[in-house]
TITORLUM-141312 format. One line per 5 residues: their letters; for each residue x, y, z of N, C-alpha, C, O. Coordinates in Angstrom, 3 decimals, decimal comma. Layout:
<nodes>
a = X Y Z X Y Z X Y Z X Y Z  ...
</nodes>
This chain:
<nodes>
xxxxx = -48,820 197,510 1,751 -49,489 197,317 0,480 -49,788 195,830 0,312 -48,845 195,044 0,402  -50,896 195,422 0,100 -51,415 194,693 -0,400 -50,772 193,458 -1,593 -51,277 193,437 -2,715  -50,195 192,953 -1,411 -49,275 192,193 -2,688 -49,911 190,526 -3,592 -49,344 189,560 -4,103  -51,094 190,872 -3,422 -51,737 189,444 -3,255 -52,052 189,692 -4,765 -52,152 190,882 -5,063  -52,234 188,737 -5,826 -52,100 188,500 -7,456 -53,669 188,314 -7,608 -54,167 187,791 -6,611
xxxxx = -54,369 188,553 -8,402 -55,261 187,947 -8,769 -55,548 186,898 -9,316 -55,257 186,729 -10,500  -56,300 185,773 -8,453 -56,110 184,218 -9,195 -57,719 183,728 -10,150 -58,862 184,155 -10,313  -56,916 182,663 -10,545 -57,579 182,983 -12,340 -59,184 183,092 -11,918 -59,937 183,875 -12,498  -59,734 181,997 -10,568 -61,004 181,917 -10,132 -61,066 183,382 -10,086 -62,171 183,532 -10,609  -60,746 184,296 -9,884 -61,163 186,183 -9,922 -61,567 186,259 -11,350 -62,594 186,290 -12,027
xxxxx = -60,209 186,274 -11,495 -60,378 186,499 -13,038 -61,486 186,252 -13,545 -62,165 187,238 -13,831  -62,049 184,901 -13,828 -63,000 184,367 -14,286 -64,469 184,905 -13,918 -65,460 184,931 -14,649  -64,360 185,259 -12,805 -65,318 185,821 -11,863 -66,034 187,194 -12,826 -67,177 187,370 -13,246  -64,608 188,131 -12,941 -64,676 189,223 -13,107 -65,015 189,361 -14,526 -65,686 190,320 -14,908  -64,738 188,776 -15,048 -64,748 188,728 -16,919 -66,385 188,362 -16,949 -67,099 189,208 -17,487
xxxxx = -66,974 187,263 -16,453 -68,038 187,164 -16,175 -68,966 188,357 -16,029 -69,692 188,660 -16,976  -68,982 188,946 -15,071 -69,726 189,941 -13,758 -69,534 191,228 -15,030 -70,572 191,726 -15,466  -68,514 191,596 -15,443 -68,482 192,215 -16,505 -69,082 191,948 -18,276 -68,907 192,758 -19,186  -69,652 190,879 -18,373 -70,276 190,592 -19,682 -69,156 191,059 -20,919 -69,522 191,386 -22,048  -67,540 191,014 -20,406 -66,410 190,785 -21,880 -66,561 192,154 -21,944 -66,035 192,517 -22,997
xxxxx = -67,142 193,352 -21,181 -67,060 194,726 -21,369 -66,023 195,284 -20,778 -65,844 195,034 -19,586  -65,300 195,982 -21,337 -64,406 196,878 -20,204 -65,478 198,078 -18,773 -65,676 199,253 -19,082  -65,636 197,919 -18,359 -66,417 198,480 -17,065 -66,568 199,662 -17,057 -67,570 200,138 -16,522  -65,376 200,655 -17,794 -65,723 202,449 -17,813 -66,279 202,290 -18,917 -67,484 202,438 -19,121  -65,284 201,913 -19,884 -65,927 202,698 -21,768 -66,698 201,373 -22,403 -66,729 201,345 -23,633
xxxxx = -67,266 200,374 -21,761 -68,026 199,511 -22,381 -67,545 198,847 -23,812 -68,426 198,600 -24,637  -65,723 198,455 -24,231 -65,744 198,126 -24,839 -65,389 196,539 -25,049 -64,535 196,024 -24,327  -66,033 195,815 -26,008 -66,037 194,741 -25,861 -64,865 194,025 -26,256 -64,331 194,149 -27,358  -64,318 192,973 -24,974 -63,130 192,530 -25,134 -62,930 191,180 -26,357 -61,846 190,598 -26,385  -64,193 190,713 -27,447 -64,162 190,076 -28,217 -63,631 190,830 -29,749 -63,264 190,389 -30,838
xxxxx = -63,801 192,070 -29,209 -63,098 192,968 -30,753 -62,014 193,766 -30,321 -61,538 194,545 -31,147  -61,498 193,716 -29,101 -59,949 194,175 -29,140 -58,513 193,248 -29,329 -58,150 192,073 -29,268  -57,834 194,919 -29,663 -56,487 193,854 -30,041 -55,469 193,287 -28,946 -54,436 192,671 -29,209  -55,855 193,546 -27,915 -55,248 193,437 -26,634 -55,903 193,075 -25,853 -57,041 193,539 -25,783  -55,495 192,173 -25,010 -55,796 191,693 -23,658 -56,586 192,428 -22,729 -56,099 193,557 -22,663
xxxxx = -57,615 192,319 -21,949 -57,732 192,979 -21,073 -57,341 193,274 -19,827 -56,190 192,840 -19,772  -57,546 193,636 -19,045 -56,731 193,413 -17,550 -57,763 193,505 -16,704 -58,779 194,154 -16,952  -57,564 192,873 -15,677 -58,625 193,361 -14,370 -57,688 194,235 -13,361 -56,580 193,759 -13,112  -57,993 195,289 -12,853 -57,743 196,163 -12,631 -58,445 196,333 -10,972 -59,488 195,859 -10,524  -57,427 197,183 -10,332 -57,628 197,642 -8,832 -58,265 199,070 -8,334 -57,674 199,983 -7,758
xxxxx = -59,706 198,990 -8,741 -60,526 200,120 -8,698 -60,178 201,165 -7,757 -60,498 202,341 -7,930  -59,368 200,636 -6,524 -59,054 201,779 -4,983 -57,220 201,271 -5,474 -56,992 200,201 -4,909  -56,339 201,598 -6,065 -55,442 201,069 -6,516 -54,466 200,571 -4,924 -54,367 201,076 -3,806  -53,966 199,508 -5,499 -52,878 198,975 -4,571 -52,070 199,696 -3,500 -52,077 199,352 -2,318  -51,257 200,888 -4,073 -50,999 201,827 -3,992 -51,211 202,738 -2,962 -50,364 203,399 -2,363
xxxxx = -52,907 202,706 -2,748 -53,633 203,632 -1,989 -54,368 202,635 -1,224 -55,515 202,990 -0,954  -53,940 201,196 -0,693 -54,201 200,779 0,312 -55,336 199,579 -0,449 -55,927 198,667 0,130  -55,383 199,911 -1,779 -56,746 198,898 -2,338 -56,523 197,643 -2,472 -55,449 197,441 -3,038  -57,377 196,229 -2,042 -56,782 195,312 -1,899 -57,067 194,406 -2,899 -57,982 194,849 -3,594  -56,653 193,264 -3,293 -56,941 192,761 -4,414 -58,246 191,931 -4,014 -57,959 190,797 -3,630
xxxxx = -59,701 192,244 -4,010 -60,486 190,738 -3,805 -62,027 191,801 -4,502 -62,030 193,032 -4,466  -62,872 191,183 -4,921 -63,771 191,092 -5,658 -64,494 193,004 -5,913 -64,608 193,806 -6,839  -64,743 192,948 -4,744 -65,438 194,552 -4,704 -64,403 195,304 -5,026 -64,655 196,506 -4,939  -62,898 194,941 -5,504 -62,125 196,296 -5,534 -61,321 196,152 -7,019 -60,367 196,779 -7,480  -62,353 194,747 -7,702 -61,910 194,476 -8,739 -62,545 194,899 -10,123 -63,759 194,727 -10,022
xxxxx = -62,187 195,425 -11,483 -62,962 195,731 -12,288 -62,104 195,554 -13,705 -60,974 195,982 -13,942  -63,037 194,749 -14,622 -62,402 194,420 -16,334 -62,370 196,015 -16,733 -63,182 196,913 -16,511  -61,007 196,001 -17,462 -60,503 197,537 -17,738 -59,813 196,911 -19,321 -59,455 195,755 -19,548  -59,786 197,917 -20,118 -59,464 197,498 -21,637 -57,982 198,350 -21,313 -57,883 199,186 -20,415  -57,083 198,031 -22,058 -55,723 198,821 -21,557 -55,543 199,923 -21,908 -54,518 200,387 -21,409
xxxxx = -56,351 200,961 -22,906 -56,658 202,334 -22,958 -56,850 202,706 -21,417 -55,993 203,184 -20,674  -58,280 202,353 -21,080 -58,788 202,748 -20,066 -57,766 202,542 -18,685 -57,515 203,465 -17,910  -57,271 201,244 -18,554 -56,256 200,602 -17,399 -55,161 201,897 -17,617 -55,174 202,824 -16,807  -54,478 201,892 -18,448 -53,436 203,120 -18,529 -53,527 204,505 -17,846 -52,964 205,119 -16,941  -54,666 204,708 -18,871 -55,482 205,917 -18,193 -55,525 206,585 -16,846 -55,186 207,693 -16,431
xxxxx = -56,157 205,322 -16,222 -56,658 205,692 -14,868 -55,395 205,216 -14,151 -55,342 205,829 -13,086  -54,525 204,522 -14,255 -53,490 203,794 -13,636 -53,853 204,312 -11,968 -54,975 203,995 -11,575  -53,273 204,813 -11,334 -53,699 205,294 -9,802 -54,639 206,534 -9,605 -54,375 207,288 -8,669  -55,394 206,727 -10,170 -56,246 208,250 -9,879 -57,562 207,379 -9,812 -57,978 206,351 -10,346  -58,072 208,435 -8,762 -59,356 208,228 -7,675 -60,366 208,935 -8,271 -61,561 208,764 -8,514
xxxxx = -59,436 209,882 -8,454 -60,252 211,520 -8,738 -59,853 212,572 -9,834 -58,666 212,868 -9,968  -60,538 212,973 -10,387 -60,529 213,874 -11,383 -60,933 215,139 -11,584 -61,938 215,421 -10,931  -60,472 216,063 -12,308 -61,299 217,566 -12,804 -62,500 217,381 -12,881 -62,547 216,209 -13,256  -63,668 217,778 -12,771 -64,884 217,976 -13,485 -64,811 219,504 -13,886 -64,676 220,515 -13,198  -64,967 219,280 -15,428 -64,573 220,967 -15,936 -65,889 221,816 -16,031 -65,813 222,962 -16,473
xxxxx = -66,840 221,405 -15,716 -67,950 222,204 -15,303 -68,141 223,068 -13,782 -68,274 224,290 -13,728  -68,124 222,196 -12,642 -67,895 222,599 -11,466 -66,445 222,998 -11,349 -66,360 223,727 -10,361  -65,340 222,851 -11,885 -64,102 222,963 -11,449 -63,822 222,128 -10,010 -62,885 222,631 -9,389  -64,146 221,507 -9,657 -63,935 220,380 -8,561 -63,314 219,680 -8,870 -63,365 219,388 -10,065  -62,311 218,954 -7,958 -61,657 217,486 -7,960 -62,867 216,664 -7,405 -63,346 217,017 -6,328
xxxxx = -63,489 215,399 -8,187 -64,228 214,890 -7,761 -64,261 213,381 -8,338 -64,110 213,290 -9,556  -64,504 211,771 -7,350 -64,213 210,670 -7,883 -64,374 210,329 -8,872 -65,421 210,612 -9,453  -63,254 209,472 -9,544 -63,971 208,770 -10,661 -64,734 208,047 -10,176 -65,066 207,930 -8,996  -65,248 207,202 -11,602 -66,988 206,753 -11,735 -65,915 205,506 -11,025 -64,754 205,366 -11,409  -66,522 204,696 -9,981 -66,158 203,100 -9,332 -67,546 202,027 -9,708 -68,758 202,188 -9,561
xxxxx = -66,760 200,939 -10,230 -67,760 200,390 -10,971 -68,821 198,867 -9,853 -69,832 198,260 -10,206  -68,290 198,778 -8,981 -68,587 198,485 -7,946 -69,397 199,000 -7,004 -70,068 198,381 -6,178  -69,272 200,552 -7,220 -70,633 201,364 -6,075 -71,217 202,438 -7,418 -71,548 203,555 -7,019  -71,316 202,276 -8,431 -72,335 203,533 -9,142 -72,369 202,156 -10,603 -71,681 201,248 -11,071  -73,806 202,920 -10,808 -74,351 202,467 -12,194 -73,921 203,086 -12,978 -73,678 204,285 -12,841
xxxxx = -73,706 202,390 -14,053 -72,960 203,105 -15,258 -73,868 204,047 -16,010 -73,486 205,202 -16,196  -74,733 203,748 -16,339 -76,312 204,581 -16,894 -76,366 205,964 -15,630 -76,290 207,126 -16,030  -76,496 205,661 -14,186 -76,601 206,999 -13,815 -75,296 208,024 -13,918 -75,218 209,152 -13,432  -74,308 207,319 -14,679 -73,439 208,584 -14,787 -72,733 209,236 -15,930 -71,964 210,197 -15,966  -73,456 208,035 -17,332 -72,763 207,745 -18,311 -74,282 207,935 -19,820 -75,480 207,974 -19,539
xxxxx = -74,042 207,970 -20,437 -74,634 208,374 -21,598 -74,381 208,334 -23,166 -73,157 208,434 -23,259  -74,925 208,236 -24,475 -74,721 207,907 -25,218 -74,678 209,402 -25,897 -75,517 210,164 -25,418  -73,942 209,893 -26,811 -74,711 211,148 -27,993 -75,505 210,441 -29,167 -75,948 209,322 -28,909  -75,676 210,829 -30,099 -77,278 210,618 -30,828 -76,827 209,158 -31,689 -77,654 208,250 -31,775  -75,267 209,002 -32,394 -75,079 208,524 -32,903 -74,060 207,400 -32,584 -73,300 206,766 -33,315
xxxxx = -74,384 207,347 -30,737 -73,409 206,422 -29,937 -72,688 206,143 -30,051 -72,348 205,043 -29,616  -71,686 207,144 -30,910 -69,980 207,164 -31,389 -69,874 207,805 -29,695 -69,503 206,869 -28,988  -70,061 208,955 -28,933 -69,215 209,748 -27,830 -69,926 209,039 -26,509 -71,098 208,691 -26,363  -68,925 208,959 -25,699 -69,841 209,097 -24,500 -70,129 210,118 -23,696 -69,091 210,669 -23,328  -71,010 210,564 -23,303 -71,853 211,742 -22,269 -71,954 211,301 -20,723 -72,445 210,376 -20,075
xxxxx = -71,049 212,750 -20,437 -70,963 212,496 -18,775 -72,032 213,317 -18,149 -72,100 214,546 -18,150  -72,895 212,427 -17,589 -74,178 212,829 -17,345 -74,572 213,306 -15,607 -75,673 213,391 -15,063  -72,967 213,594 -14,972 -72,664 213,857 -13,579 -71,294 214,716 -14,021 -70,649 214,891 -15,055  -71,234 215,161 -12,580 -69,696 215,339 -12,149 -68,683 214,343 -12,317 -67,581 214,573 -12,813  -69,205 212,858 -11,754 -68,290 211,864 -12,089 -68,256 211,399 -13,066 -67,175 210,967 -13,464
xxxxx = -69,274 211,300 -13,769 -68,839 210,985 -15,340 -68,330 211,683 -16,050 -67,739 211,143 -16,985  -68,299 213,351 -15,958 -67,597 214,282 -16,752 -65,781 214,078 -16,099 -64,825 214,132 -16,873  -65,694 213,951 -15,257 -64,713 213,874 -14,699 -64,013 212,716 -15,094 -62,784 212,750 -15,043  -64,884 211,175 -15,676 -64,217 210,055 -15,237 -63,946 209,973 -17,408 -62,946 209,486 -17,936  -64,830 210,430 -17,977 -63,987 210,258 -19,402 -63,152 211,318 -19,382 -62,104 210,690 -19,527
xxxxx = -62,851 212,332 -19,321 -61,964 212,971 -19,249 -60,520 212,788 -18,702 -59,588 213,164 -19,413  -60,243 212,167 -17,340 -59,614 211,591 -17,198 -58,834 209,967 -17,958 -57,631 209,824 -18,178  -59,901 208,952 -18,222 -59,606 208,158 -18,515 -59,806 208,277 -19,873 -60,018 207,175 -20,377  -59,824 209,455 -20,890 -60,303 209,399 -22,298 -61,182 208,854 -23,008 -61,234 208,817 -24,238  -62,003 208,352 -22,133 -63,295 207,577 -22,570 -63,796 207,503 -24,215 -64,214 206,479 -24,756
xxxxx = -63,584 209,425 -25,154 -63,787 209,245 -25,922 -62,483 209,482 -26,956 -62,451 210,288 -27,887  -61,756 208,853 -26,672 -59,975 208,453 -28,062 -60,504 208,428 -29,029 -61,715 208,513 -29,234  -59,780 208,323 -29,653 -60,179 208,639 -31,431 -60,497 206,945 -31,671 -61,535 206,428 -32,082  -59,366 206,376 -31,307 -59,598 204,906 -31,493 -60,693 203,959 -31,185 -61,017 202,862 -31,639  -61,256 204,903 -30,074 -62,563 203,822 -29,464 -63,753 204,682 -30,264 -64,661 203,995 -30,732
xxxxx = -63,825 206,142 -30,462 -64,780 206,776 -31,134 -65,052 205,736 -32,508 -66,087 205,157 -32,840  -63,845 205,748 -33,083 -64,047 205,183 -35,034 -64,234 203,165 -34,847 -64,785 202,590 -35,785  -63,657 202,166 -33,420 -64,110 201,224 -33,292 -65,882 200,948 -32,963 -66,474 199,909 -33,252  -66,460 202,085 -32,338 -67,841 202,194 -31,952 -68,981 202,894 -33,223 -70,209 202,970 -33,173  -68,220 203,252 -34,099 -68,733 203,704 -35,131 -68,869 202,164 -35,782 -69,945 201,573 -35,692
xxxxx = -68,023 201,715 -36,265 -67,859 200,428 -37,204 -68,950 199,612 -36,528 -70,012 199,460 -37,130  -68,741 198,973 -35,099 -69,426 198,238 -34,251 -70,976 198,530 -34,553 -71,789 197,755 -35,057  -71,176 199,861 -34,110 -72,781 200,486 -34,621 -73,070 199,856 -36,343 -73,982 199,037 -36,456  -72,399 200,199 -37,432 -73,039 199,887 -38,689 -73,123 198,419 -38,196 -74,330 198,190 -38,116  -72,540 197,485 -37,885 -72,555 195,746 -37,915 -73,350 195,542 -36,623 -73,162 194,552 -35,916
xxxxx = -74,167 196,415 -36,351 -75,515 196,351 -34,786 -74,379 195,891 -33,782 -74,848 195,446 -32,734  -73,458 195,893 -33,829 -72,660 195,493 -32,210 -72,439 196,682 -31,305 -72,032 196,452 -30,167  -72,631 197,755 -31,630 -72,531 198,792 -30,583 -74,000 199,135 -30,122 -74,770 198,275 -30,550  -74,581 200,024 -29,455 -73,408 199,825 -27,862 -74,063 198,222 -27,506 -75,095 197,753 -27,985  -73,062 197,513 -26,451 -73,071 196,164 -26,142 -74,630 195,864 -25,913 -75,385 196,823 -25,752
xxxxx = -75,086 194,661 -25,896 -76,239 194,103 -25,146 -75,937 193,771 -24,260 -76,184 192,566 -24,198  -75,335 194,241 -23,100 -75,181 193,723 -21,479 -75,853 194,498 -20,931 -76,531 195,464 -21,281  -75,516 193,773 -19,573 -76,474 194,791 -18,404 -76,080 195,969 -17,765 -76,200 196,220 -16,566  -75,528 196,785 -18,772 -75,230 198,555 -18,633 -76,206 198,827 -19,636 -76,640 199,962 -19,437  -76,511 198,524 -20,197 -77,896 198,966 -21,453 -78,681 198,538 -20,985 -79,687 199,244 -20,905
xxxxx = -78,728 197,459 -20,522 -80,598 196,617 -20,185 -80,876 198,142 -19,074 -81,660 199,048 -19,359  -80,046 198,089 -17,863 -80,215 199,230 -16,860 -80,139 200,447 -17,339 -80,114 201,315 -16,466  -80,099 200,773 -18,308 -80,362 202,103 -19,023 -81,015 202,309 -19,218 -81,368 203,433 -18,860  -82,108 201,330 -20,151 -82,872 201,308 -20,673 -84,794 201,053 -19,842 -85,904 201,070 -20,376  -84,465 200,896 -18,750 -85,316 200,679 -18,336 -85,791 202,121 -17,425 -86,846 202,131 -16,791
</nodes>
């Protein structure tokens, strides 16, 4: 296993490359009450090593969540199938808004699979994305919307 720390130049890297978003549920790390973490997308665990492509900003809902899982239910197909990796898939091709961009919509196998697993839609992030929306801060202006949107 892999035992190597992430140093702050990552860090910095990653907080960056991420636009202050957590990387699954897009929430912004300027309105949480907690720290974020950068997180080991192929986990430690399972051979994943600590350096850039295997790195991803995770809000500690989400970090908890996923703690070592790859893979998930998709309750449509009934398949075990990957979570969403934020390093090889666009967030837009797998991810989605409902009308009033309180829920998120898994718009694949891996996205049905990857909020479900990681709870994408908690009560807590549902009623923070509500508030965010009335004060125009939801959903973020980074480049998971610009690429959505186009």
């Amino acid at each position: 296993m892999n035992d190597k720390r992430v140093s702050a130049k990552q860090r910095r890297t990653i907080v960056e490359r991420a636009e202050g978003c957590c990387e699954y549920c897009l929430s912004q790390a300027r309105f949480a009450t907690h720290s974020f973490s950068v997180e080991h997308i192929m986990p430690r665990s399972r051979g994943g090593k600590t350096e850039l492509a295997n790195l991803a900003l995770a809000c500690p809902g989400c970090n908890g969540h996923k703690h070592t899982k790859t893979g998930a239910l998709d309750s449509v197909s009934g398949e075990i199938v990957p979570l969403f990796h934020p390093r090889r898939h666009k967030w837009r091709d797998h991810f989605g808004w409902s009308e009033d961009f309180t829920l998120m919509v898994g718009l694949t196998s891996t996205g049905r699979a990857t909020i479900e697993a990681l709870q994408l839609n908690r009560e807590g992030l549902v009623n923070l994305r509500k508030v965010l929306y009335e004060m125009g801060e939801h959903p973020p202006g980074n480049k998971f919307q610009e690429e959505r949107k186009k």
